[in-house]
N, C-alpha and C positions, 0 to 999 in steps of 0.2 A: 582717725579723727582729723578732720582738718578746719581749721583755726583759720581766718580773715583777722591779722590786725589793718583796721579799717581805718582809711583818712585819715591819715597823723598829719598835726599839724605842720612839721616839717620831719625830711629822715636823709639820713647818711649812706644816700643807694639812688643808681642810673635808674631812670624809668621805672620808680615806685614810688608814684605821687598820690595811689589809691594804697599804698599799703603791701602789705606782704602776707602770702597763705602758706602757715607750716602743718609740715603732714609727716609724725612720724619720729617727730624731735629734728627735723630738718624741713630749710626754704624751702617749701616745693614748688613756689612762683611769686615772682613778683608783679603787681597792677600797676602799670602806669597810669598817665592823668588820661580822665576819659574811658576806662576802661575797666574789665571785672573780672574775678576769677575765673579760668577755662572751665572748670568743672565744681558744681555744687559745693558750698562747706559745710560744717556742720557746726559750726559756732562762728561769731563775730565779735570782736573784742572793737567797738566805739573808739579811736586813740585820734580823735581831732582835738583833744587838749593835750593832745603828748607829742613829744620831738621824741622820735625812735633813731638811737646809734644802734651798731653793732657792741656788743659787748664786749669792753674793756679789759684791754687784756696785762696785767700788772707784771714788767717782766724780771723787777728783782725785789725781792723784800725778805726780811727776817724775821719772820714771825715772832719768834720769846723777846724780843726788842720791846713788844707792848708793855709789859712788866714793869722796866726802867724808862717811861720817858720822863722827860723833863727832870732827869736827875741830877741833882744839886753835885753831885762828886763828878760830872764832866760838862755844867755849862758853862760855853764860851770856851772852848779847846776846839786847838784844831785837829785831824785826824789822830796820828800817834797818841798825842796828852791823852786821847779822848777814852780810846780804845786801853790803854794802857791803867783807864781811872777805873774803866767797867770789868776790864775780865776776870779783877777776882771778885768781882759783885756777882758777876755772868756765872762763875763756877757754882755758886749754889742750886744751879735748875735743876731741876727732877722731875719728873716724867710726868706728873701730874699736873704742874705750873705750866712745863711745854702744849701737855693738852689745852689748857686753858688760853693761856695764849695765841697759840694756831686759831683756836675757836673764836675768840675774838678778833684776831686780825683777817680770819677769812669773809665773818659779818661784816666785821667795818668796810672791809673790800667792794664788797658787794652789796651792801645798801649803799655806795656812792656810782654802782652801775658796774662794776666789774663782776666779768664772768669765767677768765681764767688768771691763774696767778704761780707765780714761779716763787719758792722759796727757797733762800740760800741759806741752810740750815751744815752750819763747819763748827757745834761746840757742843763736844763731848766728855765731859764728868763722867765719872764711874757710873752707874748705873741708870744712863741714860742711853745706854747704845742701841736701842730700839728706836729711836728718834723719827728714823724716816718713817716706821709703821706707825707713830702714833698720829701722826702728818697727815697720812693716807686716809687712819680711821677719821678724822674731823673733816675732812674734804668731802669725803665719801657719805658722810653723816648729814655732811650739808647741802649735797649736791653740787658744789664748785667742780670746776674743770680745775685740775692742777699739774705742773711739771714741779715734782718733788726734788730739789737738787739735794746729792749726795756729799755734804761737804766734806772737807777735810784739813787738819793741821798737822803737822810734825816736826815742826821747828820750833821750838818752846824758848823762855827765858836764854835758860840754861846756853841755848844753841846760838843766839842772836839773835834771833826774833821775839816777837811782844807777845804771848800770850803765855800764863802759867805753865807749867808744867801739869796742873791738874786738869787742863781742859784739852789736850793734846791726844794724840792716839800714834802708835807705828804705823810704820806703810803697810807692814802686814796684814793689820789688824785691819788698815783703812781698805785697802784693796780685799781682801776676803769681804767686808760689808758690802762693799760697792757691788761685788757679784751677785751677793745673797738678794739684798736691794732689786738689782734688775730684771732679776729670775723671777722674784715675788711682782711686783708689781709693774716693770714697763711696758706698756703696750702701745704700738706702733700703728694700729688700727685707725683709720679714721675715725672721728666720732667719741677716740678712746678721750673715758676721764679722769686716767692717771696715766703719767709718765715722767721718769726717773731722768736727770742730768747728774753728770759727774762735777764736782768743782770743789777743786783746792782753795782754800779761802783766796790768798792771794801771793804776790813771789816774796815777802818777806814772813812767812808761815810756813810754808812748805821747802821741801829740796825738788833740784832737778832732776833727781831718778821720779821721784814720784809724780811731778808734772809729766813724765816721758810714760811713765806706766799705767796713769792715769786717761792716756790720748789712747793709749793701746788696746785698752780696755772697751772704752768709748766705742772706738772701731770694733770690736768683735760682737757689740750687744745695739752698734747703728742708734745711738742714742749721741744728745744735745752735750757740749763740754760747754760750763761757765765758770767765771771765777772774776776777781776786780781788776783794773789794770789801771793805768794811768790816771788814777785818783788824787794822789796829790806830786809833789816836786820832792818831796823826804821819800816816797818811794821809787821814786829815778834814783836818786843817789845813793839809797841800799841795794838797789841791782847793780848799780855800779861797784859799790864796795864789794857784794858778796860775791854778784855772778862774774863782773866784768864786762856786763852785757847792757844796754837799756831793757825798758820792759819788751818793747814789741821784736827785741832780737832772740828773746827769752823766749817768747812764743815759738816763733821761726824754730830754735834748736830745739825744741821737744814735740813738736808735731801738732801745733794747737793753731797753725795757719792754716783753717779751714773754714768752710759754711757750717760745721759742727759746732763752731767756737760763736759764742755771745760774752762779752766783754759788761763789767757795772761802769758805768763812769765816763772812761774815754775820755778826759780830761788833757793832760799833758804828752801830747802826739803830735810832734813835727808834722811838715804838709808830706815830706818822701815815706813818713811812718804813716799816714791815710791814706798815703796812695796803694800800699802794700798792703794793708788790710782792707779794703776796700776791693782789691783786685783780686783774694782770698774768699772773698765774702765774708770775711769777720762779722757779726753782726755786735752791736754798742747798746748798751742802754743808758739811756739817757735820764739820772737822777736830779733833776733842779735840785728842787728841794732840801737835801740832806747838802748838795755842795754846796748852798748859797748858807746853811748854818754851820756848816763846820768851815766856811774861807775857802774851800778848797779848789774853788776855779770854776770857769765855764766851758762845759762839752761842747767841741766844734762841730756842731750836728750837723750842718746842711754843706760842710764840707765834705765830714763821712758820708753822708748820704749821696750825695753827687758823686764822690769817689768807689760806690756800688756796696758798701758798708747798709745791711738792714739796719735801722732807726727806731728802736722802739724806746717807751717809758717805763721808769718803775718809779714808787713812793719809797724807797730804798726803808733801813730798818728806821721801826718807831721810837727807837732814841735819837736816830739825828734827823730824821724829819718830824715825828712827834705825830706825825698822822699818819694812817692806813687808806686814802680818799685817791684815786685816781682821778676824777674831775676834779679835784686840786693841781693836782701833778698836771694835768693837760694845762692848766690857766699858768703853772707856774713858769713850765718848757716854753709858753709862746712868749712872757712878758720877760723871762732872760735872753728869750731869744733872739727879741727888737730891742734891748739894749745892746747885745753885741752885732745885729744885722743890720736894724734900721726895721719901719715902722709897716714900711713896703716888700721889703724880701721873704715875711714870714706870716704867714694867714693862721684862722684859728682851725682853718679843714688842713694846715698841715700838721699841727698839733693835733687835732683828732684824729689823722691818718697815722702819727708817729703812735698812739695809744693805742691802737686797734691792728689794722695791715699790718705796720713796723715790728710792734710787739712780736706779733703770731707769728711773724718773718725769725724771728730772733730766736723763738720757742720751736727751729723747724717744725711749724702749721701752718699747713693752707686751707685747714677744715674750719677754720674761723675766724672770726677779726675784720668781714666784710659782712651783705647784708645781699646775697644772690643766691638761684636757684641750686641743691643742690648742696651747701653751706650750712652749718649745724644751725639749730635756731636760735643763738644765743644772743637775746636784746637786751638794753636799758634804755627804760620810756621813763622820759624826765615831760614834768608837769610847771608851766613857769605862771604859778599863781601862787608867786610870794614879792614881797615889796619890790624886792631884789631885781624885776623883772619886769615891772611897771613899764612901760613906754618904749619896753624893745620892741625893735622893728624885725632885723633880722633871727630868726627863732633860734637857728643849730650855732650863730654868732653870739648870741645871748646867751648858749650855755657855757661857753670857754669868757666874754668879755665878763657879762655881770657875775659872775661867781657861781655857774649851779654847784652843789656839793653832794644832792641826794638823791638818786633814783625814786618814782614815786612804782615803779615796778621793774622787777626784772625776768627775765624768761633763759633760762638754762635746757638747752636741748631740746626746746617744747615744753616744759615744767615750768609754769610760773615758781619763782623763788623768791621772790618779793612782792609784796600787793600790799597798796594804799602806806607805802614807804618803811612797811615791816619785813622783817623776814617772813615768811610763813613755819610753823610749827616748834617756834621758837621763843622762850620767855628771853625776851631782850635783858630785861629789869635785873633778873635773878644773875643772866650771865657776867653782867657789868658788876654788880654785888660780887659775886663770886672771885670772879677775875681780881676786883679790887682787892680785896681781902688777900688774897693770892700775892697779891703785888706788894702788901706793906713787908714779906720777907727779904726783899732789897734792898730795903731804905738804908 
């Protein structure tokens, strides 16, 4: 079957001013101005009231975060206070809440236009060690594209690090998952719509055997390593105390200076520490959001990026950004980004290239994140017929300046997965009911 999305009123792609024809769950061509499909279609979707991006690609978030936002027991703290108010609230998840949660933050995802999503999923309670399959089963249920990261902890109270001892795991235990994990579900295929990252939460959670055996691991299954790094200034100074090292030396001696490696944050990095990762290909992801609420600094994006660091976005977890919305994240990345660059150094097509390209870069993909022949078919067609959007002039600048927040459709591999700003095959109502109820176990 091949699909003409026809005359969009503007779109994020060279020489497709007629539109784009997918054939198959992938771009089979794009129409410039002036111009028409090579070969007959068999459907035409009208998208001259939509602005078509490539679909958004989310590249850190926390799923079971939805549960606790806006929680009175850590607002107005900065990182450590914060994390250290939640994780024995955190200790209560069970495998049912996690479903729940995934389920709603991969909706919220993706009725705001995102079409693939990383989740940094490191907190394991007793009878939650299935975590990453229940991940998998809601992704899959929903049709998102996803990189399921494998987290991990093993440095507890006890040890000098911040997290109970009840949400902790062995290396043993964490390493035998991690294989089980790969074996079940990574796939390196193009077009695949799951696949598995390793990531130890971050260097004041984990030891350095298990950072070291974790890269090792990585390497023998050719899969993505993530984990946080340079987040705040109290975690410079516990690598210093523990390891004797900064964080990006940290990296360096356990084998995690690579293009395998995506970083959350990126925050507190000298210019000789970007230039090293950068020349690595570290890739960074850049969370506004969650660091302009917790204090914790601003990512020097367009230095890593210049320094050969891939640049992508995440809405990091929904307790310290409190949303799951990627064209939030896009609006938020540009307007911290001309407070620290200036008004001129940073356009809103580099924020949309950071969400899209950057991302996929981050998530090692090149099967999506742009909008060319050949490229899985994954859209969000935003509709600007709300007040919000009255008297803009520039269309794809109108959705990063005036606020868009909601896909009015979105398209996953050729499968429409949102139409007229719903999910399809999905009681929203019930899910939000549900979830809520779910969520008063926290309080």
């Amino acid at each position: 079957m091949r699909t003409w999305i026809k005359d969009p009123l503007a779109i994020l792609a060279a020489a497709a001013e007629r539109g784009v024809v997918v054939e198959d769950g992938r771009i089979a061509e794009t129409v410039a101005r002036g111009g028409a499909p090579q070969a007959p279609v068999d459907a035409t979707f009208e998208a001259s009231a939509h602005v078509v991006l490539p679909g958004l690609v989310n590249a850190h978030h926390h799923f079971y975060q939805t549960l606790t936002r806006a929680h009175p027991a850590a607002i107005n703290r900065e990182l450590f206070d914060w994390l250290t108010a939640l994780y024995p609230i955190w200790a209560r998840l069970k495998p049912r809440e996690l479903r729940l949660a995934a389920r709603l933050a991969l909706v919220e995802l993706m009725l705001s236009g995102c079409t693939t999503a990383a989740d940094h999923h490191y907190l394991y309670p007793a009878g939650l060690e299935n975590a990453v399959d229940i991940e998998v089963e809601e992704a899959r249920a929903l049709g998102m594209r996803m990189t399921v990261t494998r987290g991990s902890m093993n440095r507890s109270s006890k040890d000098g690090g911040l997290p109970p001892d009840s949400v902790v795991q062995d290396a043993d235990a964490i390493l035998a998952d991690s294989e089980r994990v790969l074996k079940l579900f990574h796939d390196r295929a193009p077009g695949a719509q799951i696949r598995v990252a390793l990531a130890p939460c971050s260097p004041f959670s984990i030891d350095r055997e298990l950072m070291r055996e974790t890269a090792r691991l990585a390497e023998r299954y050719d899969c993505q390593l993530h984990t946080h790094l340079g987040e705040t200034e109290d975690e410079e100074r516990f690598c210093l105390a523990m390891y004797g090292v900064r964080p990006v030396e940290l990296l360096e001696e356990t084998g995690w200076m690579s293009r395998r490696t995506w970083l959350a944050h990126g925050i507190h990095f000298d210019g000789d520490e970007i230039k090293r990762l950068g020349a690595a290909g570290v890739g960074v992801c850049h969370c506004a959001a969650s660091n302009m609420v917790l204090g914790s600094g601003i990512c020097r994006a367009c230095e890593l990026e210049a320094a050969g660091s891939p640049l992508g976005l995440g809405v990091d977890g929904s307790a310290s950004n409190d949303s799951s919305n990627m064209m939030e994240a896009v609006r938020h990345a540009l307007m911290i980004g001309r407070l620290r660059y200036g008004a001129a150094a940073l356009t809103h097509l580099d924020a949309l290239r950071w969400a899209t390209e950057g991302s996929a870069r981050c998530l090692g993909r090149d099967d999506v994140g742009r909008i060319a022949p050949g490229l899985q078919a994954d859209l969000a067609l935003f509709a600007l017929d709300e007040p919000r959007f009255s008297g803009a002039h520039d269309p794809l600048a109108a959705l990063v300046l005036c606020g868009a927040h909601r896909a009015d459709r979105v398209m996953i591999g050729g499968v429409w997965r949102v139409v007229d700003g719903a999910p399809v095959g999905l009681d929203l109502a019930a899910l939000v009911a549900e979830h809520r109820a779910a969520a008063r176990a926290f309080a």
